[in-house]
N, C-alpha and C positions, 0 to 999 in steps of 0.2 A: 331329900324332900323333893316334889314333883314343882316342877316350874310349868304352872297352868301357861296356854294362849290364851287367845282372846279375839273372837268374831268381835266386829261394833256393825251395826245395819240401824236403820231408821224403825222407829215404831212402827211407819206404817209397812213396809217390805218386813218386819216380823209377824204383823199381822195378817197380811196378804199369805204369804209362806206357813204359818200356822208353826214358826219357828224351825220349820225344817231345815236343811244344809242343803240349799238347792242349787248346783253352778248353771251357768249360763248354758253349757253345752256337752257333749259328749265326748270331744275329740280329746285323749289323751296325749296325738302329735299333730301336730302342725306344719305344715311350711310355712314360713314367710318370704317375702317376693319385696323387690324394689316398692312396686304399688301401694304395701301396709305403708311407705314412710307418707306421713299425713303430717308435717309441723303444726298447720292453720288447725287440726286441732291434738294438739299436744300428742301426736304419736309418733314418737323420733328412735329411728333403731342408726346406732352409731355403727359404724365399720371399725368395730373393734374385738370381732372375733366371738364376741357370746352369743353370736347368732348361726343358722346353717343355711342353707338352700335345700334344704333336703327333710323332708319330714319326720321331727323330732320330738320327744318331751320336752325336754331344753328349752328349744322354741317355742311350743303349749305352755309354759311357764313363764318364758319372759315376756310373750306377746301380753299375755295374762296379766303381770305385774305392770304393764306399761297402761292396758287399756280391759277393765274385767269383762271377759266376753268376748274378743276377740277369735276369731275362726270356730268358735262355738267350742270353747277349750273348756274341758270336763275342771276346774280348777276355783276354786274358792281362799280368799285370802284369812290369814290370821295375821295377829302382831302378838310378840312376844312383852307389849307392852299395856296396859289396861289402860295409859294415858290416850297411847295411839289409836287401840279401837274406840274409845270413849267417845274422838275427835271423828274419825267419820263417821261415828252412829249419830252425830248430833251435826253434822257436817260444819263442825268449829264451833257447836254451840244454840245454832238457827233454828234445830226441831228437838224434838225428842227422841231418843232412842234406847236400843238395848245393845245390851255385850252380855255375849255366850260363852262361859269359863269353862275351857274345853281343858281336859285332861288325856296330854300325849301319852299316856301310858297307855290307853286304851286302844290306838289306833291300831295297832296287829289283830289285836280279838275282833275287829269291828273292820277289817279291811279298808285301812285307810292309809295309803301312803303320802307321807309329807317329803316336800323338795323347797330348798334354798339354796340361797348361792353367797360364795362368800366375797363377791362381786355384784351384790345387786346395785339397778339403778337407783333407787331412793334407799339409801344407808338409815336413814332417821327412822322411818316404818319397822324396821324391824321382821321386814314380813315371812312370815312360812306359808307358803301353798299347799292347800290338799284336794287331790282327791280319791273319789273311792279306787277299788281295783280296777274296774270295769268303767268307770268313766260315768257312772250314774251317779244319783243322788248320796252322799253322803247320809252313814246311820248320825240318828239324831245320841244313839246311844254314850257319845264321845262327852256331850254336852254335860256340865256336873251341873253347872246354873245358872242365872240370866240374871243381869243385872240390867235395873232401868234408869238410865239418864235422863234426867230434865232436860227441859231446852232450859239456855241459859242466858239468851241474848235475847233484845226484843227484836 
């Protein structure tokens, strides 16, 4: 049995995108540099080795996972959980939004490669990253359906 992911994004970033799988940038690798470390606002890269100096996927992925967008990293987040995306489509509930039930069988026909790590920073998330071959827009083809979340909080 296929064990769907799960985009979660707000109503309105679904409707802006027109649902497409759109990442923030192109770059497949990255370097990261003393400079990225940012606490004041929550971008913390530990000295503890999942990083390089040297321009990698690796680092396009965990910059990714820490901050989406980050050096303009071709990379788009999933969770392997429909709780997890539900919470930031709705950002804990506050608006509305949708989850995109994506079927990883599809990603080879559709040139889509996915990366996790069995050390990521937030364990709870669950997250898989993808993106396309070439670092462009992900096919929408992956997508089997959309679900819409209420907002749920006043």
């Amino acid at each position: 049995m296929t064990e769907y992911l799960f985009r979660g994004v707000s109503a309105e970033m679904h409707n802006r995108d027109q649902g497409r799988l759109i990442p923030k940038g192109e770059n497949v690798e990255v370097t990261i540099s003393r400079g990225d470390h940012d606490p004041d606002n929550n971008v913390v890269f530990l000295r503890d080795g999942t990083l390089s100096r040297i321009p990698s996927e690796t680092n396009a992925v965990r910059a990714h996972q820490i901050q989406s967008g980050m050096h303009d990293g071709a990379f788009i987040s999933l969770s392997r959980t429909l709780k997890c995306a539900s919470h930031f489509a709705t950002q804990g509930g506050i608006r509305p939004g949708v989850v995109y039930v994506i079927n990883p069988e599809l990603f080879e026909e559709y040139g889509v490669v996915p990366r996790f790590f069995d050390n990521p920073r937030y364990p709870e998330e669950q997250e898989v990253s993808i993106r396309d071959n070439d670092g462009s827009e992900i096919s929408n083809n992956i997508i089997i359906k959309t679900i819409e979340i209420p907002q749920s909080k006043a």
